[in-house]
C-alpha positions as a Markdown table, in Angstrom:
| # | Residue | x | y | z |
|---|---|---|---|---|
| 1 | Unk | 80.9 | -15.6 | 43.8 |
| 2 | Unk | 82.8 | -13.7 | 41.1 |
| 3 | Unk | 85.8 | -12.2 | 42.2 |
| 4 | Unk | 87.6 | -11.3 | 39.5 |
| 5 | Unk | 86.4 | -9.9 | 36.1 |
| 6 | Unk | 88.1 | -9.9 | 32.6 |
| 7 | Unk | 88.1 | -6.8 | 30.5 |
| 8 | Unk | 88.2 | -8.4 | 26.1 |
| 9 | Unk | 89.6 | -6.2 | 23.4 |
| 10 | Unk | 86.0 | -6.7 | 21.9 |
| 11 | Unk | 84.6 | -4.4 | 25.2 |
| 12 | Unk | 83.0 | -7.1 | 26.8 |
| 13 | Unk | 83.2 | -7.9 | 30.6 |
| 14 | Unk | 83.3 | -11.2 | 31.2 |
| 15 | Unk | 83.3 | -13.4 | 34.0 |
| 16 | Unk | 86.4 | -15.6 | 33.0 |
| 17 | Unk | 89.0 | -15.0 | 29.8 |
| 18 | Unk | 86.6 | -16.3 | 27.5 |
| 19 | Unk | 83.5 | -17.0 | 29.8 |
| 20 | Unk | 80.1 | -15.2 | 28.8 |
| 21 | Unk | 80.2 | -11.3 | 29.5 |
| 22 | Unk | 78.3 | -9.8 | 32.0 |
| 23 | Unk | 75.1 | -8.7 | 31.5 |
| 24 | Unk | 75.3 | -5.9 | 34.7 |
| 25 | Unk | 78.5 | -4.3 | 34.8 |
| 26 | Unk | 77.7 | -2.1 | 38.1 |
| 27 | Unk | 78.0 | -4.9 | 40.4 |
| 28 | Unk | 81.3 | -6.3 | 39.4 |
| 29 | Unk | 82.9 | -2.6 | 40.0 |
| 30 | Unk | 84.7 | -3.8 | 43.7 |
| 31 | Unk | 86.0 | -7.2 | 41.4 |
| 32 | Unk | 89.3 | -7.5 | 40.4 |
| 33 | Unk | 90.1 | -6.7 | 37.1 |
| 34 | Unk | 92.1 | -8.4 | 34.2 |
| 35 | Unk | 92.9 | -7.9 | 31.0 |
| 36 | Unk | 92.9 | -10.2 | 28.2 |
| 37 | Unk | 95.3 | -10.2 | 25.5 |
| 38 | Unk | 95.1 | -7.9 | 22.8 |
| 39 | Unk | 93.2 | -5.2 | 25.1 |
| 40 | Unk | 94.2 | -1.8 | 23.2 |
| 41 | Unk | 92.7 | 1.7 | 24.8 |
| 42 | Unk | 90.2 | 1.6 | 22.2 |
| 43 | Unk | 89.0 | -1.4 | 23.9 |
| 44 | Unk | 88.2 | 0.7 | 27.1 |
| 45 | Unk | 85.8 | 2.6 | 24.9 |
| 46 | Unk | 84.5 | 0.2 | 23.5 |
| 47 | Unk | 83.4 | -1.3 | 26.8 |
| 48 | Unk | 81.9 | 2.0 | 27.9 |
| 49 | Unk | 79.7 | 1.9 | 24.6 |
| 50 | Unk | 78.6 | -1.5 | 25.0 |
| 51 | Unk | 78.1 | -0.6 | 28.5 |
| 52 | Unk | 76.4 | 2.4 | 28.5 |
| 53 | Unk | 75.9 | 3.0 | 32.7 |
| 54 | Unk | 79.4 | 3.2 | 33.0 |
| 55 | Unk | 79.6 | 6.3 | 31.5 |
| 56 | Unk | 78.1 | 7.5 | 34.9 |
| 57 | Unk | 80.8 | 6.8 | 37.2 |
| 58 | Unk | 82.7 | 9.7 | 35.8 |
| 59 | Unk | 81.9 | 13.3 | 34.8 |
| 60 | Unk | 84.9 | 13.4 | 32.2 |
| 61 | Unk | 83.7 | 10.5 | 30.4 |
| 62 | Unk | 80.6 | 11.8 | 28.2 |
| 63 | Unk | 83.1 | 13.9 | 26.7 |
| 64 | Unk | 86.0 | 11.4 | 26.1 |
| 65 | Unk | 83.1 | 9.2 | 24.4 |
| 66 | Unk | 82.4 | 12.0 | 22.4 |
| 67 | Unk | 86.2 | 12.6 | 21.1 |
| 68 | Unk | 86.5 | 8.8 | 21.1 |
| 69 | Unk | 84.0 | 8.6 | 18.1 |
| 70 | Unk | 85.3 | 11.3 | 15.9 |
| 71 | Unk | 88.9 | 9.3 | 16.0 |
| 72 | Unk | 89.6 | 6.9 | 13.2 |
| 73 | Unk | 88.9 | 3.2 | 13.1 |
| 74 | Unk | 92.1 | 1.9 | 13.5 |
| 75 | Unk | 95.6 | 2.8 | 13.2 |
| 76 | Unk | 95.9 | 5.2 | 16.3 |
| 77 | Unk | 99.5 | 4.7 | 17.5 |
| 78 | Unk | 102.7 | 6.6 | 18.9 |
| 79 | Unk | 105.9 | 5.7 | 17.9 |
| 80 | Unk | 107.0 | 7.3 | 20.9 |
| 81 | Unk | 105.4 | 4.3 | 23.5 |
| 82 | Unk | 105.5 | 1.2 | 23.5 |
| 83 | Unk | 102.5 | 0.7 | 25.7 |
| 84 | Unk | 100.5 | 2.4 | 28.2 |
| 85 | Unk | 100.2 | 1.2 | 32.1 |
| 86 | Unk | 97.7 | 1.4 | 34.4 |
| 87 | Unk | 99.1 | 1.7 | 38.1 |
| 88 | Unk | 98.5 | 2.8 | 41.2 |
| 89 | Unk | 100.8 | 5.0 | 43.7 |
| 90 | Unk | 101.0 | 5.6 | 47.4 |
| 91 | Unk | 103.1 | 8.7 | 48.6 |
| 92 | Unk | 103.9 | 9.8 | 52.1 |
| 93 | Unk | 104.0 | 13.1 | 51.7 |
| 94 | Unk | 104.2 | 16.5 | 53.6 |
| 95 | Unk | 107.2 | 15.9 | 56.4 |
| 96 | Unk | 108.4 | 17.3 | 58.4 |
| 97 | Unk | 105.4 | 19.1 | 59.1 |
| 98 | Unk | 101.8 | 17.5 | 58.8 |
| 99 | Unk | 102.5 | 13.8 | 57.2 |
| 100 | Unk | 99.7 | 12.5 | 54.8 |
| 101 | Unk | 99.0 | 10.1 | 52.7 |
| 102 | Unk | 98.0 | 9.9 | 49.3 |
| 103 | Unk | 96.6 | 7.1 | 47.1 |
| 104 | Unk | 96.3 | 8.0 | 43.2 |
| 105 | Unk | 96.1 | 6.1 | 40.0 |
| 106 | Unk | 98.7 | 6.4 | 37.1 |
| 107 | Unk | 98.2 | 6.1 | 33.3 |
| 108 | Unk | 101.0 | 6.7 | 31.5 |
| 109 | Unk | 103.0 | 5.2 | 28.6 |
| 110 | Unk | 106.0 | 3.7 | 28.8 |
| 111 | Unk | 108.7 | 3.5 | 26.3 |
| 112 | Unk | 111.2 | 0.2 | 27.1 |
| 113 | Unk | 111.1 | 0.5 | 30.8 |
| 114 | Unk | 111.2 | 4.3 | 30.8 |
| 115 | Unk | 107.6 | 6.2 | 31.7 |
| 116 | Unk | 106.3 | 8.6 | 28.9 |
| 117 | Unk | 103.9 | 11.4 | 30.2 |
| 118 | Unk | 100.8 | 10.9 | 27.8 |
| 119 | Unk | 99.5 | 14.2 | 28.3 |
| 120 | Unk | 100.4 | 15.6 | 25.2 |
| 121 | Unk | 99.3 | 13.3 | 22.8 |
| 122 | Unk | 95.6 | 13.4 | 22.2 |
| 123 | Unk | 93.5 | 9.8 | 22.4 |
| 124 | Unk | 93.4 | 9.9 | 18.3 |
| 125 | Unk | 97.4 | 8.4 | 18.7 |
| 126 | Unk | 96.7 | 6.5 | 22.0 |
| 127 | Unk | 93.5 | 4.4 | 20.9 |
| 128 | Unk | 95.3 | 1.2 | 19.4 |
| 129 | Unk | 98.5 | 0.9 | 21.8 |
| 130 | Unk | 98.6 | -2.5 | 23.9 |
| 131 | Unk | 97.3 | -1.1 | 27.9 |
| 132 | Unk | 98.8 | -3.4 | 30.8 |
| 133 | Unk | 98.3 | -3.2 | 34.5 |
| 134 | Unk | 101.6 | -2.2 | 36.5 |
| 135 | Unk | 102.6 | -2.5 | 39.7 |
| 136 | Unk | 101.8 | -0.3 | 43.3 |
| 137 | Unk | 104.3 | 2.4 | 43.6 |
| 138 | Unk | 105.2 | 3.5 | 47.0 |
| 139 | Unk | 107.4 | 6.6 | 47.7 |
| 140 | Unk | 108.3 | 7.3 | 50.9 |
| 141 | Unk | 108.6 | 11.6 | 51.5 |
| 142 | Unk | 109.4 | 11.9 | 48.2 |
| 143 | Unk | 112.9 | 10.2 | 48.4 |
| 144 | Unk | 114.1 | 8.4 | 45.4 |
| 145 | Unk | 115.8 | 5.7 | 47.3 |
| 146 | Unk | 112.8 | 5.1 | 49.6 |
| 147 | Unk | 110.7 | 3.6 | 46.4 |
| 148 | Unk | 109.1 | 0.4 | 46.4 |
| 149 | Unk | 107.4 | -1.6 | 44.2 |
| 150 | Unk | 104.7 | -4.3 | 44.8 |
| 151 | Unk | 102.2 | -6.8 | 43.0 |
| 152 | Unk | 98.7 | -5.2 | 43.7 |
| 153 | Unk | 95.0 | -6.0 | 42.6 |
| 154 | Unk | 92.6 | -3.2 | 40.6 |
| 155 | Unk | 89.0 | -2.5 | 40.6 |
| 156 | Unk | 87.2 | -2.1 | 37.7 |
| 157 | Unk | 85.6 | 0.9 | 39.9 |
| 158 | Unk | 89.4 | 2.4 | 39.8 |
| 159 | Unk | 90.3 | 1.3 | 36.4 |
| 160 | Unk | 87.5 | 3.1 | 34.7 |
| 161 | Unk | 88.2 | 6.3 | 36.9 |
| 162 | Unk | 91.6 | 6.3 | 36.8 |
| 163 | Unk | 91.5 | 6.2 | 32.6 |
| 164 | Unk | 88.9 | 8.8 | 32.7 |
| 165 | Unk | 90.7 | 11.0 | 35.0 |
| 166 | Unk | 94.0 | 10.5 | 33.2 |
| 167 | Unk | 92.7 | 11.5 | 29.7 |
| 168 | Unk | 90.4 | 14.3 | 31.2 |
| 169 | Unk | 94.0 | 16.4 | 30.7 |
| 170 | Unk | 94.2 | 16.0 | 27.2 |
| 171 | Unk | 93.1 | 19.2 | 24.7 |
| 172 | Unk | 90.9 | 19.6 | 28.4 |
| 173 | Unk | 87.4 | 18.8 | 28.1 |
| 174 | Unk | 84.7 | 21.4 | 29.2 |
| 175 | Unk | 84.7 | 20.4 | 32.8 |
| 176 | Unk | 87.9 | 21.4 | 33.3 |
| 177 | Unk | 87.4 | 25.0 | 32.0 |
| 178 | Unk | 86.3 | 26.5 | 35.2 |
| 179 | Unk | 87.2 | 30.1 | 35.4 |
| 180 | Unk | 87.5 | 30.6 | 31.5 |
């Protein structure tokens, strides 16, 4: 049984850094996910073209596909980041009073070991910066000393939707529009 999933610059999913890609990408969604050197944003795209059902897991995605395509070939960098991270954060939140919690993903760049909001620059200077997977953030009521940080596993379930939700603020896509 595969547990664990690599995602190639080249789009491909394949069972092992290397091994032969899979051929139905909707059953490895709960599977760990990897990345394999030289894995660039426009890699992510690339894996949603060469594996069109994907594109279903998110309503935002059709759209980032779109802009995707109209971008350049190559060359789509930001001096300002160094790279962008994938992460994940869980945040007590709401005391005193009701206490929740909350379990989001992060995309964000990062410039030396500082975090860059990526919001402002469009995908066009994103597509070709290195993407790595960081660590679980876990903030305690919102208190700056009460941070911790922690190895964790991804999904390619939340990988895909946490990109796709990310980038679904940038130049906002139609389904954001609501009310306009």
């Amino acid at each position: 049984m595969i547990n664990t999933v690599y995602l190639t610059p080249d789009g491909s999913i394949s069972a092992r850094d290397g091994g032969d890609a899979c051929s139905a990408p909707i059953r490895w969604l709960s599977c760990r996910v990897m990345l394999s050197k030289g894995y660039v944003l426009r890699s992510f795209f690339r894996m949603l073209g060469a594996y069109p059902v994907l594109i279903e897991l998110n309503a935002f995605l059709p759209e980032l596909l779109r802009r995707y395509r109209e971008c350049p070939g190559e060359g789509c960098t930001c001096a300002d980041i160094n790279h962008l991270e994938f992460g994940k954060t869980v945040e007590m939140i709401g005391f005193p009073g009701d206490p929740r919690l909350e379990i989001y993903a992060v995309f964000q760049g990062i410039n030396r070991e500082t975090a860059v909001e990526i919001k402002p620059y469009d995908i066009d200077l994103l597509l070709d910066m290195p993407v790595a997977l960081g660590r679980l953030r876990h903030v305690i009521f919102g208190d700056l000393a009460d941070r911790f940080e922690f190895d964790t596993v991804y999904t390619l379930f939340e990988f895909i939707d946490g990109i796709a939700w990310a980038l679904s603020f940038h130049n906002t896509p139609g389904q954001c529009g609501i009310g306009r």
